[in-house]
C-alpha positions, -999 to 999 in steps of 0.1 A, spaced: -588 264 -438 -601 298 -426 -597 330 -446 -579 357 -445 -586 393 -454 -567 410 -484 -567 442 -460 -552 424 -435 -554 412 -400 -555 423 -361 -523 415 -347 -543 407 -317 -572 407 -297 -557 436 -275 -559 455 -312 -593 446 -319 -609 454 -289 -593 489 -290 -601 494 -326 -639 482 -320 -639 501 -286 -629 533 -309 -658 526 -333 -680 524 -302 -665 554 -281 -676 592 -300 -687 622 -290 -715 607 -278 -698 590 -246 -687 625 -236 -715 646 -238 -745 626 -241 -744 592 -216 -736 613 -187 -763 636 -192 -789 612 -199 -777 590 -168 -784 622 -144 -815 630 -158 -832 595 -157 -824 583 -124 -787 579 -124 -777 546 -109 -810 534 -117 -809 541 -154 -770 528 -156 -789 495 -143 -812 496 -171 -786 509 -198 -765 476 -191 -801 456 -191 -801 472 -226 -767 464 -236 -772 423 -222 -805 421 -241 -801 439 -274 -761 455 -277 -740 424 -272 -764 397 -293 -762 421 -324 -727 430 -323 -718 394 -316 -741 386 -349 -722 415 -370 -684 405 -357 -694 368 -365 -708 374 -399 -678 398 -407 -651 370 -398 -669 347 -419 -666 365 -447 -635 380 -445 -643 410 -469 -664 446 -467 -699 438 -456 -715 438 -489 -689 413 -505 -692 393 -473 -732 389 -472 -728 381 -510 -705 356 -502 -726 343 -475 -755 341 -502 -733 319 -524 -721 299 -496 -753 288 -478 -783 292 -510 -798 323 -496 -813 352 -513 -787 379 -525 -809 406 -516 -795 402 -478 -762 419 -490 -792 451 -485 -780 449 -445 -741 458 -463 -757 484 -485 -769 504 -460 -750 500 -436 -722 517 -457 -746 542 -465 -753 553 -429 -714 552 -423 -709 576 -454 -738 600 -440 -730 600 -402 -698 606 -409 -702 636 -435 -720 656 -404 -702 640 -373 -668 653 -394 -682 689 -388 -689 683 -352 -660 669 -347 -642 702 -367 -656 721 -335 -633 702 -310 -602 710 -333 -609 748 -332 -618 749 -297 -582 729 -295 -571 756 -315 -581 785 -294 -568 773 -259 -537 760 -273 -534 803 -284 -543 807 -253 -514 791 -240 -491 814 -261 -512 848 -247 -541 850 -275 -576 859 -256 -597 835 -238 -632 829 -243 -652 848 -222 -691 842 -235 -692 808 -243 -728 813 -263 -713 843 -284 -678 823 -293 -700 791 -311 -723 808 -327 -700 829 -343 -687 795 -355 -715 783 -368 -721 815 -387 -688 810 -400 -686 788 -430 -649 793 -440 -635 784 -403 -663 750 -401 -651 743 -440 -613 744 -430 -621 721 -396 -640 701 -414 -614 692 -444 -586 692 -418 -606 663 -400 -615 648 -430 -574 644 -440 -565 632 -408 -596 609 -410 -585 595 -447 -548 593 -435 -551 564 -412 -576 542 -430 -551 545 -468 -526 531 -441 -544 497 -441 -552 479 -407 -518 467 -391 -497 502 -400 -530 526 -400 -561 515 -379 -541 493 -351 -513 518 -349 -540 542 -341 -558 528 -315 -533 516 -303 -518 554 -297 -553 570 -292 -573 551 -268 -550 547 -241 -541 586 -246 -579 591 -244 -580 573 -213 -550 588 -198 -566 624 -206 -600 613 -191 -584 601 -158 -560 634 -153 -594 652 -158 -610 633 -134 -581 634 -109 -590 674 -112 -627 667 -108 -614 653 -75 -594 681 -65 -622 707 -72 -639 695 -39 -671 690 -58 -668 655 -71 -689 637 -46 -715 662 -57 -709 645 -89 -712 611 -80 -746 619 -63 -757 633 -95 -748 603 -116 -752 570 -98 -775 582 -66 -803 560 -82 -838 570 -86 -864 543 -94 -892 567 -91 -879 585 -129 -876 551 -147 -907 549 -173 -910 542 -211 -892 572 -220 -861 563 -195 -862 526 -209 -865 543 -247 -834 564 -239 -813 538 -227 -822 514 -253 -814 542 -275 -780 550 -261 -773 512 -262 -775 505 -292 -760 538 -306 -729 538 -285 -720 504 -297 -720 513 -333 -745 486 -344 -760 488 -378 -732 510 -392 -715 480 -407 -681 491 -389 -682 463 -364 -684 436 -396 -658 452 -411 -635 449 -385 -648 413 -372 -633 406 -413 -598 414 -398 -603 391 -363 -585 362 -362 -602 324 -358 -587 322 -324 -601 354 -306 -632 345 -286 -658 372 -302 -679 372 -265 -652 379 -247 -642 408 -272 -680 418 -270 -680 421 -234 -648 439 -230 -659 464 -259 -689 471 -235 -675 479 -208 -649 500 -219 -674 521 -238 -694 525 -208 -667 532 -184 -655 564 -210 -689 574 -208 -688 571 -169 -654 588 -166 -665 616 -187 -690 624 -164 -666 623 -133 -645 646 -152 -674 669 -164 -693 673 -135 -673 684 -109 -665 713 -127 -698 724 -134 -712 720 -97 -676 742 -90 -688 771 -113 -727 769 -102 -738 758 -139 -765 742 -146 -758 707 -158 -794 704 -176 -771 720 -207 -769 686 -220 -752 682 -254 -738 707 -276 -749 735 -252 -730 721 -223 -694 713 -239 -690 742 -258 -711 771 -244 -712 763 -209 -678 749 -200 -657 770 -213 -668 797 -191 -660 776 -166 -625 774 -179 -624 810 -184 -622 814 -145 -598 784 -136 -563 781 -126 -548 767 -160 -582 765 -178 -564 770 -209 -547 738 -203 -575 721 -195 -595 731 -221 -569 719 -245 -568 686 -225 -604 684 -229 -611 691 -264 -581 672 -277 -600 646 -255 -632 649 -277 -609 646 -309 -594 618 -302 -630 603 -296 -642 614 -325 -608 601 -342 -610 566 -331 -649 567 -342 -644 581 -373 -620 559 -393 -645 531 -387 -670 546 -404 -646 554 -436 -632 516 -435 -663 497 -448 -669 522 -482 -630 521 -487 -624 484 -485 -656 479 -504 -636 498 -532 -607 483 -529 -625 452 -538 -645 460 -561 -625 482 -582 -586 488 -593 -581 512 -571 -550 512 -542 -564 510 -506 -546 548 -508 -565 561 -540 -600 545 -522 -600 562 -491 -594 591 -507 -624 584 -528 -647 573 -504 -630 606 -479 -634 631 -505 -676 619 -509 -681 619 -476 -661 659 -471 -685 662 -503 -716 651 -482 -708 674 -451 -707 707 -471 -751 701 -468 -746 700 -430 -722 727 -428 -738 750 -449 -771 744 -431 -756 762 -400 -752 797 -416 -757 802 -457 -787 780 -460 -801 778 -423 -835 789 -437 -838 754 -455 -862 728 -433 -869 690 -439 -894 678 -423 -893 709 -398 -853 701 -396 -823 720 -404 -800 703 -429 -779 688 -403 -807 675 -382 -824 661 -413 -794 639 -424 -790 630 -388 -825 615 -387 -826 595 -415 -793 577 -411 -791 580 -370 -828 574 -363 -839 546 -388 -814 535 -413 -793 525 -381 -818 506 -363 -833 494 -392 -799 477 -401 -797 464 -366 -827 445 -370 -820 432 -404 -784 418 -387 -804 404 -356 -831 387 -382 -805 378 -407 -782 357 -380 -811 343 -361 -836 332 -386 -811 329 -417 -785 317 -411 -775 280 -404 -771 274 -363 -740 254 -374 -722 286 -392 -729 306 -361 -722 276 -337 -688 277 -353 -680 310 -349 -688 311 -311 -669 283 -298 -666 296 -260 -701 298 -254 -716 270 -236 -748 254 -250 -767 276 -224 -756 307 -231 -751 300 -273 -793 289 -268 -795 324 -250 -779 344 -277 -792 328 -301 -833 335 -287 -819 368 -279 -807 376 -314 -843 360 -328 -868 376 -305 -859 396 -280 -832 417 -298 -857 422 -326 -886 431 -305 -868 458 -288 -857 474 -320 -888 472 -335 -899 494 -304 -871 520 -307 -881 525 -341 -920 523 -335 -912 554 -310 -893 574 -331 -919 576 -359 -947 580 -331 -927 608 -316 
C-alpha cells in the first residue's frame, strides 16, 4: 500500500505542478534569465539553457520528486527511512541536512530582497492616492538600503506572510496559494506584456532576446546557462522532495517535470517581453542587469509614463508574488521536519522555523547599512551568505541527489516510481542522473572555486 503524508496531500497534479512551478519561479526569472539570455546570444543561449535543463535540470528533479514520494516525510526523515528500507548508510540523510540548511539561509536573505518589491508596492500604490513619484531611481534604493528600520519592517512583513501559508498545511495553505498566485502572476506578466506591445518597441525586444548569436556561445555562456538551470529549478534546496512527499502514486513525475520546465522558462521569457520594451522606449540601457535594472533603472521609466504608477504597482506586486510562491517552499522542508520530529503544531513549527530564518536575515540586512564595512572573503554580509548556500551547498546537494539515485539506490525503487517512461528513456535518465548530470555539476562547481 503506498503512503501517505501526515502533512497531507496534492489534491492534484494541476496543484503540484503550480506549487513546484512556484518553488521554481523567483526573482530570479524576472530579472536575471532575461538578462543573461540577451547577453549570451539570445536564441542561441535559450537553445543551450533547455540543452541544460534536458541534461542536468529534469534528471535531478525527477530524482528529488521520486525520492520525496517514496518517503512520504521531510527530506531528512525520508532519506533515513530510505536507509532503513534498502541497508544503506544513514549518513545519506546529509543530502536532507543540507538541503534544509540552504533553504533556511536563502531564504533569510531572499526575504530582504523580496521586502524591496513590497516597498516599491508601497510607494506606487501612494502614488496612486497623490504621494510623490520616484524621480532618481539610484537615489530612492539606496536610501533603502541605508535604511535599516524600513528593510527590518519589509522584511518581518514578508516573513509573516511567508509563515502564514505554510502553518496552513498543504491542501488549505500551500495549494490554496498557488493556486491564487501563479495564475495572478501570469495574468500580471501578460497585461505587462500586452503594454510592451503597445509601446511600439517590442519587436526591438524580441531582436534582443531570441535573434540568436552563435558567435557569443563559449564556456562562460555554457557555465551561465548551466548555472541558471539548475538554479531556476530549485534543485538541491530540498523543496522539490518535500513536495514530491505530498504527490500522489498516480501523477506521472516526468510529465510534472516537463511541465514545471516550461512554465518556469516561459515566466522567465515573458518577463523579458514585458521588461524590454520599456527600456528600448525610454533609451535605457538594458546592460543594468539585476538589481540595478528593476529598481534603479525602471522606475524612471515609469516616472515618465502614462499610468506608470499603475504599472509599477502591477510590476512589483508581480515580483512579490514570485518571490511568494518561491518562498514558502523554502520554509516547508524545516517546518515539516519539526512537526515530525517534535510536539510541536504544524502552526507553532512554522513559526519556529519563520522566526530563525527572520533571525538569520537581520546578518544580510544589516550588512547593507550598520555593518556594511564587514567583508568575508572580500564580500558583504549578504553576498557572503549568498555564496556559500547559493554557490556550493546548492550544487553540492544536487550532486549528492544525482549520485544518491543513480549509484544508490535500487533500479527497481526508482523503476517503480517512474512508470511512464519507456525502457529507452528510464535507461536515459537513469545514465543521465549517473554521469552526465554529475559531470556537469562537478564543472559548475569546479568554476566557481576557480573563478
Amino acid at each position: 500500500m503506498d503512503k501517505q503524508s501526515v502533512h497531507g496531500m496534492w489534491s492534484s497534479r494541476t496543484a503540484f505542478i503550480l506549487a513546484a512551478a512556484g518553488s521554481a519561479v523567483g526573482l530570479g526569472n524576472i530579472w536575471r534569465f532575461p538578462y543573461l539570455a540577451s547577453d549570451n546570444g539570445g536564441g542561441a543561449f535559450v537553445l543551450v539553457y533547455l540543452a541544460c535543463i534536458a541534461l542536468i535540470g529534469l534528471p535531478i528533479l525527477f530524482a528529488e520528486v521520486l525520492i520525496g514520494r517514496h518517503g512520504r516525510q521531510s527530506p531528512i526523515n525520508t532519506l533515513l527511512s530510505l536507509a532503513r528500507e534498502t541497508g544503506h548508510s544513514r549518513a545519506w540523510s546529509v543530502i536532507g541536512m543540507m538541503g534544509m540548511l540552504s533553504a533556511i539561509l536563502i531564504l533569510s536573505f531572499y526575504s530582504v530582497v523580496a521586502g524591496w518589491t513590497l516597498h516599491y508596492g508601497w510607494l506606487y500604490l501612494a502614488q496612486l492616492f497623490g504621494g510623490a513619484g520616484i524621480e532618481d531611481g539610484p537615489a530612492t534604493f539606496g536610501g533603502l538600503l541605508g535604511d535599516p528600520k524600513t528593510l527590518l519592517f519589509w522584511h518581518s512583513v514578508f516573513m509573516v506572510l511567508t509563515i502564514g501559508v505554510v502553518a496552513l498545511g498543504v491542501e488549505k495553505g500551500l495549494e490554496r496559494a498557488v493556486k491564487l498566485l501563479m495564475p495572478a502572476l501570469f495574468l500580471m506578466l501578460i497585461l505587462l506584456v500586452i503594454y510592451g506591445v503597445r509601446t511600439g518597441h517590442f519587436g526591438a525586444a524580441v531582436e534582443f532576446l531570441f535573434t540568436p548569436d552563435f558567435s557569443k556561445i563559449d564556456e562562460n555562456v555554457v557555465l551561465a546557462a548551466l548555472g541558471q538551470a539548475f538554479f531556476s529549478l530549485s534543485l538541491g534546496l530540498a523543496g522539490m522532495m518535500a513536495y514530491g512527499a505530498y504527490l500522489p502514486r498516480d501523477v506521472s513525475i516526468p510529465q510534472a517535470g516537463v511541465s514545471i520546465a516550461l512554465m518556469d522558462t516561459g515566466v522567465a521569457l515573458l518577463a523579458g517581453l514585458a521588461i524590454f520594451p520599456i527600456v528600448f522606449a525610454f533609451n535605457l540601457d538594458p546592460a543594468g542587469g539585476g538589481p540595478g535594472l528593476i529598481f534603479t533603472v525602471l522606475p524612471m521609466a515609469f516616472s515618465d509614463m502614462w499610468g506608470g504608477a499603475l504599472y509599477g504597482l502591477a510590476f512589483f506586486l508581480l515580483l512579490m508574488f514570485a518571490a511568494w510562491t518561491s518562498s514558502i517552499s523554502l520554509l516547508e522542508p524545516p517546518t515539516a521536519y519539526l512537526v515530525e520530529r517534535t510536539p510541536l503544531t504544524r502552526r507553532s513549527a512554522s513559526i519556529l522555523a519563520g522566526v530563525l530564518v527572520w533571525a538569520i536575515g537581520l546578518l544580510s540586512l544589516l550588512g547593507f547599512n550598520v555593518w556594511s564595512e564587514v567583508r568575508i572573503g572580500g564580500r558583504d554580509l549578504q553576498g557572503a551568505i549568498e555564496f556559500v548556500a547559493s554557490d556550493v551547498m546548492l550544487p553540492l546537494g544536487g550532486l549528492l541527489v544525482s549520485l544518491y539515485a543513480g549509484w544508490v539506490l535500487d533500479a527497481k525503487l526508482t523503476r517503480k516510481e517512474l512508470p511512464q517512461l519507456s525502457d529507452g528513456l528510464y535507461t536515459a535518465w537513469r545514465w543521465s542522473v549517473r554521469v552526465v548530470a554529475p559531470l556537469l555539476v562537478l564543472f559548475v562547481l569546479s568554476q566557481k572555486f576557480a573563478g
